[in-house]
C-alpha positions as CSV (number, residue, x, y, z in Angstrom):
1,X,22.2,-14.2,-14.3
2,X,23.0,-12.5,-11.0
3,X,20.0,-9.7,-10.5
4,X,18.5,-7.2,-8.6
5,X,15.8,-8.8,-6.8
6,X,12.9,-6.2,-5.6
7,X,10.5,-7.3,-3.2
8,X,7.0,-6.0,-2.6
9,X,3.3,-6.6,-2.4
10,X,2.2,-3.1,-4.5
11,X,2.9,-3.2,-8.4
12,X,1.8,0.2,-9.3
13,X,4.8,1.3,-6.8
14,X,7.4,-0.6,-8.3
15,X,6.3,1.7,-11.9
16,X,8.8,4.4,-11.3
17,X,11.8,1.8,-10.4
18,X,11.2,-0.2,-13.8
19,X,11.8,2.8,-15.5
20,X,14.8,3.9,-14.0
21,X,16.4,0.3,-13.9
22,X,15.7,0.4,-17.9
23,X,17.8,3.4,-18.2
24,X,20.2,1.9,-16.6
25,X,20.0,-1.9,-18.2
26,X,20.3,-3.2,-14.6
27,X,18.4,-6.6,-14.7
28,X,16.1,-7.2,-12.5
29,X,13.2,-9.7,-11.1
30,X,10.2,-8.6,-8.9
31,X,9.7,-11.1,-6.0
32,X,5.5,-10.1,-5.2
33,X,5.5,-11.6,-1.7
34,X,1.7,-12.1,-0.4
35,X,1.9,-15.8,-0.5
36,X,4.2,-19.1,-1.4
37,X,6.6,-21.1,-0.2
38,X,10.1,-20.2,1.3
39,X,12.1,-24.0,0.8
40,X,14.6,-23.2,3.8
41,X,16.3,-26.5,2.3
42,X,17.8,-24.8,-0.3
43,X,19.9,-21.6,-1.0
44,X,18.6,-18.8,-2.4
45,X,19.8,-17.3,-5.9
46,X,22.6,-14.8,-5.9
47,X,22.3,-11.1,-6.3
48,X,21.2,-8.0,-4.8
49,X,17.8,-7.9,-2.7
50,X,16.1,-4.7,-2.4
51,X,12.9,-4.8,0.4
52,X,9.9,-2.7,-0.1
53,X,7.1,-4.3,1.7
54,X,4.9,-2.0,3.4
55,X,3.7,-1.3,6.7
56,X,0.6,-0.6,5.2
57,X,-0.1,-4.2,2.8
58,X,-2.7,-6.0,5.2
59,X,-5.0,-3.1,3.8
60,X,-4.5,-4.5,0.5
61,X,-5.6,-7.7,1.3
62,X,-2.0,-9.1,1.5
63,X,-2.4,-10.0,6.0
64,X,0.3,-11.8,5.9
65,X,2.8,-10.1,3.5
66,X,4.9,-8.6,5.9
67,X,4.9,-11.9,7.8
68,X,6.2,-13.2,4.2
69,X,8.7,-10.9,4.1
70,X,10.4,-11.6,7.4
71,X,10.4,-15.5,6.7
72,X,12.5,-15.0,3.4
73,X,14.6,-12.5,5.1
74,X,15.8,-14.4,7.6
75,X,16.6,-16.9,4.8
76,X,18.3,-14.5,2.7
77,X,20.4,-13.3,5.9
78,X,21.6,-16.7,6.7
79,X,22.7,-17.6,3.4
80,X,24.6,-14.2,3.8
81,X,22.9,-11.9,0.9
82,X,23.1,-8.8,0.0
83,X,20.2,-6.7,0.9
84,X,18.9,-3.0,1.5
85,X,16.3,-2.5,4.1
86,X,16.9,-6.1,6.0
87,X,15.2,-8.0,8.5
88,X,15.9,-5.2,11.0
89,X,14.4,-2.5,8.8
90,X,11.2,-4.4,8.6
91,X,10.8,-4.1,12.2
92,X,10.7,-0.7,11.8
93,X,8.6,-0.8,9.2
94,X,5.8,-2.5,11.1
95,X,6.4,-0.9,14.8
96,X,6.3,2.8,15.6
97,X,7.5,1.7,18.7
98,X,10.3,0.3,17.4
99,X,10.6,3.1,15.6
100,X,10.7,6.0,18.2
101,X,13.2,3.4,20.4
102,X,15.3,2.9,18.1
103,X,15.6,6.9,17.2
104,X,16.0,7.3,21.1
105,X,19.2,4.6,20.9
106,X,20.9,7.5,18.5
107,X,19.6,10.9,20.6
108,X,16.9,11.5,18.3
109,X,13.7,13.3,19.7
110,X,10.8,11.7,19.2
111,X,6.9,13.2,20.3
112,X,5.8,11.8,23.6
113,X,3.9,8.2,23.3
114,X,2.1,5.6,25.2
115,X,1.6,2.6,23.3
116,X,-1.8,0.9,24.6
117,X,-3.0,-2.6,24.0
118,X,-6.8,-2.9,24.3
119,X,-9.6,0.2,23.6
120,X,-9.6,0.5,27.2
121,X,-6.8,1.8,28.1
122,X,-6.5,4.6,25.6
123,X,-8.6,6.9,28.3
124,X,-6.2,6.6,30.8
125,X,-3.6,7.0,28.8
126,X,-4.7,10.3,27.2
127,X,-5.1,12.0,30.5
128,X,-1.8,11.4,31.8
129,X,0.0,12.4,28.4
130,X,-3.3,15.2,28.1
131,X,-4.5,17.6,25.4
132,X,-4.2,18.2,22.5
133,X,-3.5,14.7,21.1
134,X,-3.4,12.1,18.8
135,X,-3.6,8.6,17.8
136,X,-2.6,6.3,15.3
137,X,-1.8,2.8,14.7
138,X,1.6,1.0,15.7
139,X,1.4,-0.3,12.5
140,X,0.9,2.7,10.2
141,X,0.8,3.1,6.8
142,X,-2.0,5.3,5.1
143,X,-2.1,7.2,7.7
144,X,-4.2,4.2,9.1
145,X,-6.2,5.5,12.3
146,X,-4.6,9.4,12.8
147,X,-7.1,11.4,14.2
148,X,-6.1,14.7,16.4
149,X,-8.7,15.1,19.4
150,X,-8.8,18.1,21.7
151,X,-10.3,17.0,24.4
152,X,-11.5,14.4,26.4
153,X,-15.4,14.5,25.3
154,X,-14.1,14.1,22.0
155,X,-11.6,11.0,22.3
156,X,-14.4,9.2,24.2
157,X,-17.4,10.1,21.9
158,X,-14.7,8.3,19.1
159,X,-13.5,5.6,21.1
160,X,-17.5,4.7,21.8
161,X,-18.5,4.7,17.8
162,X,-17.9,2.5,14.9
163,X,-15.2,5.3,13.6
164,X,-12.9,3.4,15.8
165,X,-10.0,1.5,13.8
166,X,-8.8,-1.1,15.3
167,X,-5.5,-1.6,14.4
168,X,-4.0,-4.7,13.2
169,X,-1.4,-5.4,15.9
170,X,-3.5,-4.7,18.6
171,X,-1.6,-1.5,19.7
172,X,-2.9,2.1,19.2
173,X,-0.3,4.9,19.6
174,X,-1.4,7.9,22.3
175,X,0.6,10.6,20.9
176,X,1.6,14.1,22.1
177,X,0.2,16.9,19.1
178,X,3.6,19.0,17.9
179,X,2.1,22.3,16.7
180,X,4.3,23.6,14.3
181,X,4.3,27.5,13.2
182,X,3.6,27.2,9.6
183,X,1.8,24.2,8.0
184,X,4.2,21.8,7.2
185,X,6.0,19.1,7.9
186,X,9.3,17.8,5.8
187,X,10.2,14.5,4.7
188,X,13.9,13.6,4.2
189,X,14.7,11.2,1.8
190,X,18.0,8.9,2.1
191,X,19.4,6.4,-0.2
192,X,22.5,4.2,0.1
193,X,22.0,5.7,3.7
194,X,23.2,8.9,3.3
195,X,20.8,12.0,2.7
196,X,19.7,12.8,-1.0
197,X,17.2,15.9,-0.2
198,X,14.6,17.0,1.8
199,X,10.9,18.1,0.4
200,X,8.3,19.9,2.3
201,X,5.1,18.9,2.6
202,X,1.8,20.7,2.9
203,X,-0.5,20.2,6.1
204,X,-2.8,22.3,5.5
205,X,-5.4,20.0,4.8
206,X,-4.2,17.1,6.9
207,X,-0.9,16.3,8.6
208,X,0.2,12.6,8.3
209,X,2.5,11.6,5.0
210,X,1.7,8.5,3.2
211,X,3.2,7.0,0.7
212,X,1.9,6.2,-2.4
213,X,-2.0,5.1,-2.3
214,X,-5.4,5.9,-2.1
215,X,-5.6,7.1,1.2
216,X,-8.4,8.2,4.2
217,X,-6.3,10.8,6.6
218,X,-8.3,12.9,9.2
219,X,-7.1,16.5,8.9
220,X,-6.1,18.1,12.0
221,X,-9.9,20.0,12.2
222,X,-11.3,16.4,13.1
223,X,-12.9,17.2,9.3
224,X,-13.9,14.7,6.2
225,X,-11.2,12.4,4.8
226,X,-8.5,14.0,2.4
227,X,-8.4,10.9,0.1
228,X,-5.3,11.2,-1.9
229,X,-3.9,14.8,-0.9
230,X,-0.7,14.1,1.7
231,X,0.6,10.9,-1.2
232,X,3.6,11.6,-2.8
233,X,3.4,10.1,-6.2
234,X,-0.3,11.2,-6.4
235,X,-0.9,14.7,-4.7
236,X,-1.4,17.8,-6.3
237,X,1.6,19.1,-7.4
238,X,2.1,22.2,-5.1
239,X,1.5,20.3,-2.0
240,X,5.2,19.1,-2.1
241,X,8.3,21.4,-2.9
242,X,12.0,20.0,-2.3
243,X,14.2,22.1,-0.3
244,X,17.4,23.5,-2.2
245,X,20.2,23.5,0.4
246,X,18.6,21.8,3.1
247,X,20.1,20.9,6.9
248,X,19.6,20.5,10.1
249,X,21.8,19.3,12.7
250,X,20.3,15.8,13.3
251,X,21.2,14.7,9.4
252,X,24.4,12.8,10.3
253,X,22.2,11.1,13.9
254,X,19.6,10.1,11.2
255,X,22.7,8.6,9.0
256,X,23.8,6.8,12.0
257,X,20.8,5.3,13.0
258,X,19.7,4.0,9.5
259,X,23.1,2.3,9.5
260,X,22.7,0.5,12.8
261,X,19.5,-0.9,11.6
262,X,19.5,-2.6,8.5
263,X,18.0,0.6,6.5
264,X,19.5,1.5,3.0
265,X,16.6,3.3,2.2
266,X,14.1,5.3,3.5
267,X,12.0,8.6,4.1
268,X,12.1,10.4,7.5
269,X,9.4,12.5,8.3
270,X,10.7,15.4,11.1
271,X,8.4,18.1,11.8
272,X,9.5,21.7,13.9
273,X,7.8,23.4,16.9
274,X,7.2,26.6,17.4
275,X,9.7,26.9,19.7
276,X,12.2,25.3,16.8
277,X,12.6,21.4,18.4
278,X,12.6,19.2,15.4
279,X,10.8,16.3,16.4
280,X,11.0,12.2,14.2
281,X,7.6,11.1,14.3
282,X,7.6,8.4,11.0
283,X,10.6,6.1,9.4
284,X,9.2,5.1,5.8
285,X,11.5,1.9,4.8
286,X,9.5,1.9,2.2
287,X,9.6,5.2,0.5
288,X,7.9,6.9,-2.7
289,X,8.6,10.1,-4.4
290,X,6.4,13.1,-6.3
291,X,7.3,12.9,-9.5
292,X,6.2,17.0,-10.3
293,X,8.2,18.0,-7.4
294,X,11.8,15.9,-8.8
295,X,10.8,17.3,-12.1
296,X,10.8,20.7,-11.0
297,X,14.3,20.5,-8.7
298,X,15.9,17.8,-11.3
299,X,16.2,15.2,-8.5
300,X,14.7,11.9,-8.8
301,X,14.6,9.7,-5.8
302,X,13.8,6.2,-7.7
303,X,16.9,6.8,-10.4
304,X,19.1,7.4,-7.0
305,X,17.8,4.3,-6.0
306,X,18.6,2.4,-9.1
307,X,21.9,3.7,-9.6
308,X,22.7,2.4,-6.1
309,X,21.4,-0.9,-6.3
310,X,23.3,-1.4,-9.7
311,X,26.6,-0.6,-8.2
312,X,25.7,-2.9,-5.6
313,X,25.1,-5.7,-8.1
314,X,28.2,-4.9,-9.9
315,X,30.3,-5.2,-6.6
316,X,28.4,-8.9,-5.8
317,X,29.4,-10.0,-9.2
318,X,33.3,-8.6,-8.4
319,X,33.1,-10.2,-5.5
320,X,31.6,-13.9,-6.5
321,X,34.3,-13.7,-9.7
């Protein structure tokens, strides 16, 4: 039977699409990618492929998941398969600096960043972007190594102690601090590319989104871990509220540039100065939802994303008949 075929390397995200897909009756198989054997002699099966490795699955033990991934995408693509979030998107997924590049292709603003290789050149780097800063890994996730400093005593008291994170691509991100007015920053959410809402996020207590999972985020007072307080499927409920009516001028930009690289679905994270400059600082291929928040505006991101992978099925089988 021709299927949706959903892969990923974290089953307690994969909960919430289960659900919605059993609403709908769309049949499905889970493809857990964290080790195996891609036979490149033969084709793959037919259906729909839906990508939702994570930027952040070496901390799960899974190193070489994302590695995984790209190997059967690259299969999948040759033998000409449909599939949201593609080899391209997983770049993205696994590279801020693709990221922020990529934004810059479609006039997107992104904050100032050097990208250093090496613990020695983060220094040097910090004093010719200057303070207040912040860093964080290439390959994020979990907010994996974002820590604000305001000065340069501080970044080299870090740099010099075992707090230090070395990320797992080697490059850590040097990254102009955008002060907004208020505490928050907003995540938009898009499926089938196009924008489905927008839901505003808390910073009070720390200011990098992560999606679902126990995380360790350093709040912008340099303070104790948050744990799970900036997760979407996890946080308390008032920390994220979606938007009624929300725009801003870079929507159809955003649109544009998921389209030009391989991106179905996603969450943007965009956060505003005080001087109003909306600034894209993270692209989430793989994206997760607060299920109080939905509830409370009656929109639900994973029964979005069901519905569009089930017309997409329906369209392969029209097509193969």
């Amino acid at each position: 039977m021709t299927k949706v075929h959903v892969i990923h390397e974290n089953d307690a995200w994969v909960v919430p699409l289960r659900e919605a897909f059993a609403e709908l009756g769309t049949p499905y198989e889970e493809w857990f990618l964290d080790r195996g054997v891609v036979d490149l002699r033969a084709p793959p099966p037919e259906g729909v492929f839906y990508n939702r490795m994570s930027a952040s699955s070496h901390t799960r033990d899974h190193r070489f998941a994302a590695e995984y991934t790209g190997a059967v995408l690259a299969w999948l693509e040759r033998h000409g398969r449909t599939i949201v979030n593609d080899g391209r998107a997983l770049r993205l997924e696994v590279s801020k600096v693709a990221q922020y590049e990529a934004l810059a292709a479609h006039g997107l603003r992104t904050p100032d960043t050097l990208a250093v290789v090496g613990r020695g050149g983060i220094q040097d780097a910090a004093a010719a972007l200057g303070y207040p800063l912040i860093l964080k890994h290439n390959r994020g996730g979990k907010g994996l190594g974002v820590r604000l400093f305001l000065s340069p005593e501080a970044l080299a008291e870090h740099l010099a102690s075992a707090d230090f994170e070395e990320p797992i691509d080697g490059i850590t991100l040097v990254q102009r601090y955008v002060k907004a007015p208020a505490p928050f920053v907003t995540r938009l959410e898009f499926v089938g590319g196009r924008f489905l809402y927008a839901v505003r996020v808390d910073t009070s207590e720390g200011f990098e989104l992560c999606p679902a999972d126990a995380c360790a985020i350093e709040d912008v007072r340099e303070s104790a871990a948050i744990g799970d307080a900036a997760c979407p499927a996890v946080a308390p409920a008032e920390k994220f509220s979606i938007v009624p009516g929300y725009d801003i001028p870079e929507i159809p930009a955003l649109e544009r540039f998921l389209e030009a690289n391989g991106v179905g679905i996603a969450g943007i994270e965009v956060i505003e100065d005080e001087a109003g400059t909306c600034y894209v600082y993270d692209v989430n291929t793989n994206t997760n939802y607060n299920p109080q928040a939905e509830a409370r505006a009656g929109l639900f991101g994973m029964r979005a994303i069901a519905r569009h992978l089930d017309g997409l099925l329906a369209h392969t089988r029209r097509r193969a008949a």
